[in-house]
C-alpha positions, 0 to 999 in steps of 0.5 A, spaced: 449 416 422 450 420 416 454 426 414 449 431 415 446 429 422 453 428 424 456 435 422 450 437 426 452 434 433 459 436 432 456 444 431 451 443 437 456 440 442 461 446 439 456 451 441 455 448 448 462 449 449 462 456 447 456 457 452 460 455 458 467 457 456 463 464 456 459 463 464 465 460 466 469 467 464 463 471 466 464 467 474 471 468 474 470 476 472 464 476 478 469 472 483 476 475 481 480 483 480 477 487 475 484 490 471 482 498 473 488 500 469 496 498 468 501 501 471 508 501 472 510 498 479 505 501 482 508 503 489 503 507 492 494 508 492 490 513 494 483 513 494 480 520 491 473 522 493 470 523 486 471 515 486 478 515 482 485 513 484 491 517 485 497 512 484 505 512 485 509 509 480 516 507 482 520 510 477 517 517 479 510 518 477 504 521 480 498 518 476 490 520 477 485 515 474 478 514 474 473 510 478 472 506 472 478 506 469 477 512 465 481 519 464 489 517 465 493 524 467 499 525 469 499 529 476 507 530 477 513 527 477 520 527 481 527 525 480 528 518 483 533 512 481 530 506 483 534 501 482 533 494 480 532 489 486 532 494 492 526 499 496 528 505 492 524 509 489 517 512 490 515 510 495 510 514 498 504 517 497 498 522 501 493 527 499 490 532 503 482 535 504 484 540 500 488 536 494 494 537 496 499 531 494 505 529 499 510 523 497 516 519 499 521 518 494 530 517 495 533 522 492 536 521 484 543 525 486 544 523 493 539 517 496 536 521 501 529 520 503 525 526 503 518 528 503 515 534 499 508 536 496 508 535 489 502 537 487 500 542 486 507 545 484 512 547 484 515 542 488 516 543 495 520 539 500 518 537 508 523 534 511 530 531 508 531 524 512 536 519 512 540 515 507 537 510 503 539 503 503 537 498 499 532 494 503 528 496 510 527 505 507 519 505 508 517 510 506 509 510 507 504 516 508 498 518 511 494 523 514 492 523 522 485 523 522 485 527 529 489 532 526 489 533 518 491 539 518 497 538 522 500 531 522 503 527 516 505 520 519 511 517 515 513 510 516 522 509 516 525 502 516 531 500 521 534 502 514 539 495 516 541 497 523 536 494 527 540 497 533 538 504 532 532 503 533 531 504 539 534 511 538 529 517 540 534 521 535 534 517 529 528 516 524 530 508 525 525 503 526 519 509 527 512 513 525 514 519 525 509 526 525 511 531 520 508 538 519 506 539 511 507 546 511 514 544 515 521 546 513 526 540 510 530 541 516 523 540 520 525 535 527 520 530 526 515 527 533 516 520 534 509 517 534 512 510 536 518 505 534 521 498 535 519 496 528 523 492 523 520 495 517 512 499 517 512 499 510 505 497 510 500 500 515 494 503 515 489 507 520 483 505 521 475 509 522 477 510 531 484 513 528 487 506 531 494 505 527 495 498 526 502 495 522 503 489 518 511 490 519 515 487 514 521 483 516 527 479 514 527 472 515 531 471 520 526 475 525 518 473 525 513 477 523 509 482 526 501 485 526 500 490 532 497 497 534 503 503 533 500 508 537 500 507 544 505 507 549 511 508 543 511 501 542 508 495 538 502 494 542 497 489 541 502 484 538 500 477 534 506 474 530 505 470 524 506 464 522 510 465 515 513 471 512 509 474 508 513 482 506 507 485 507 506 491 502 501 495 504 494 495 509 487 497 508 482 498 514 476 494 513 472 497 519 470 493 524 477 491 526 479 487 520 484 488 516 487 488 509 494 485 508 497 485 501 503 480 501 508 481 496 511 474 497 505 470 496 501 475 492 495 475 496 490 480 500 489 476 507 485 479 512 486 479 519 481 481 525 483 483 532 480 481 538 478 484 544 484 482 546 488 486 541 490 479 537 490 478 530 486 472 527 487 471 519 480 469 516 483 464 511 476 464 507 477 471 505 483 471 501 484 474 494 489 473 488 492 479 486 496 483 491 502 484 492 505 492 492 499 495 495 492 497 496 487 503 498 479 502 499 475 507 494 470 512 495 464 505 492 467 501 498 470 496 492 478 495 494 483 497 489 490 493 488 496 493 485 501 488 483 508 490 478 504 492 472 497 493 473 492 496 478 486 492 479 479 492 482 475 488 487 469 488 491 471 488 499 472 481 503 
């Protein structure tokens, strides 16, 4: 074979190579989450109505993005000190119909958990909770559907004493309803206990709250509804812990579940008979703090250094 000829299949098989090294990452990028804009721990989303993304770093951030990524801004900042192997921080996040931004975060001179507006400023305080501990806090907001003017809903951990719990006094283990134009010393109203952790849980298109309840290894798991009866109703156990860090409703009774243990998005869809059922298929890469549906209906995803997008499952 002579030089040239040979020269010549080496440069044809090359640019073989290249072309499909190409399709390949163009099917890869069709597939999997698409990079929406980096982020610093990431603990919180909320999906805006122009299609952008507001999100909450845990250092004490409050960002805006765009729905293509575009125009980053600062949208306020509170004084928290997370520290390095605990659930400290900001932690919580919520906007109302009139652009009014709530949050969750423990206090920098004391650990307290609070809850306040913090856009627009000045700063303004709703309720002044418990201490913090280093796991099992909470901390999730979100707006009652059937009442957003009213009713901020705010998800508290057993805060390491499971036994309190069952306390109508203390905010252990509950979904609590606070009043947004509350004052910090507000009593807050016990929509349900007898959680572990509701860290993530979402309330879906019929006002149905549901939680994916975040639990130690020594107690099972939990997906089960948390507004009726002032109890977990509806109860599915999970097979494996999985530390769920956050829900999307996906409509029709399924469920996102972003596990930071396994790095995924699992989805469940609840029976007539009020059970969970994971559709394994369905799974995504790439979840592990949180997760919120956009306006475009795509889904967006958080993992410690970058929030990214998907289309839904």
């Amino acid at each position: 074979m002579s030089r040239r000829r040979s020269a010549a299949l080496v440069g044809a098989l090359a640019l073989v190579l290249v072309v499909v090294a190409l399709a390949l990452t163009l099917l890869a990028d069709d597939d999997g989450p698409e990079v929406l804009v980096p982020a610093d721990f990431p603990a919180a989303l909320v999906a805006l109505p122009d299609g952008g993304l507001l999100y909450a770093e845990r250092g004490g951030t409050v960002r805006s993005v765009g729905a293509d990524g575009d125009d980053p801004a600062l949208v306020a900042e509170v004084d928290t000190d997370p520290g390095d192997d605990d659930q400290r921080g900001l932690v919580g996040l919520a906007r109302d119909g009139d652009g009014r931004v709530f949050a969750t975060w423990t206090r920098a001179d004391d650990g307290r958990i609070v809850v306040g507006q913090v856009a627009p400023g000045p700063e303004r305080l709703i309720w002044e909770g418990p201490p913090s501990v280093v796991q099992a806090n909470g901390g999730t907001l979100t707006f009652d559907p059937a009442d957003p003017d009213r009713r901020l809903v705010v998800g508290i951990g057993d805060l390491t004493e499971p036994e309190r719990t069952d306390d109508p006094t203390t905010p252990n283990g509950k979904l609590l309803v606070l009043d947004p134009d509350g004052r910090p010393d507000q009593e807050p109203e016990v929509l349900s206990t007898g959680w572990n952790n509701p860290f993530a849980y979402a309330v879906d298109e019929n006002g149905e709250y549901w939680v994916a309840d975040n639990a130690p290894p020594s107690k099972r798991e939990r997906i089960a509804r948390a507004d009726l009866d002032g109890r977990p109703t509806s109860v599915t156990e999970l097979d494996e812990n999985l530390a769920p860090a956050g829900v999307v409703a996906l409509g029709d009774g399924r469920y996102g579940v972003c596990t930071y243990l396994t790095r995924e998005l699992r989805v469940f869809e609840v029976g007539g008979d009020g059970r969970a059922v994971e559709d394994e298929d369905a799974r995504i890469e790439g979840c592990r703090l949180a997760v919120t549906a956009l306006a475009d209906g795509r889904l967006a995803l958080a993992t410690e250094d970058e929030i990214t997008v998907v289309d839904a499952p």
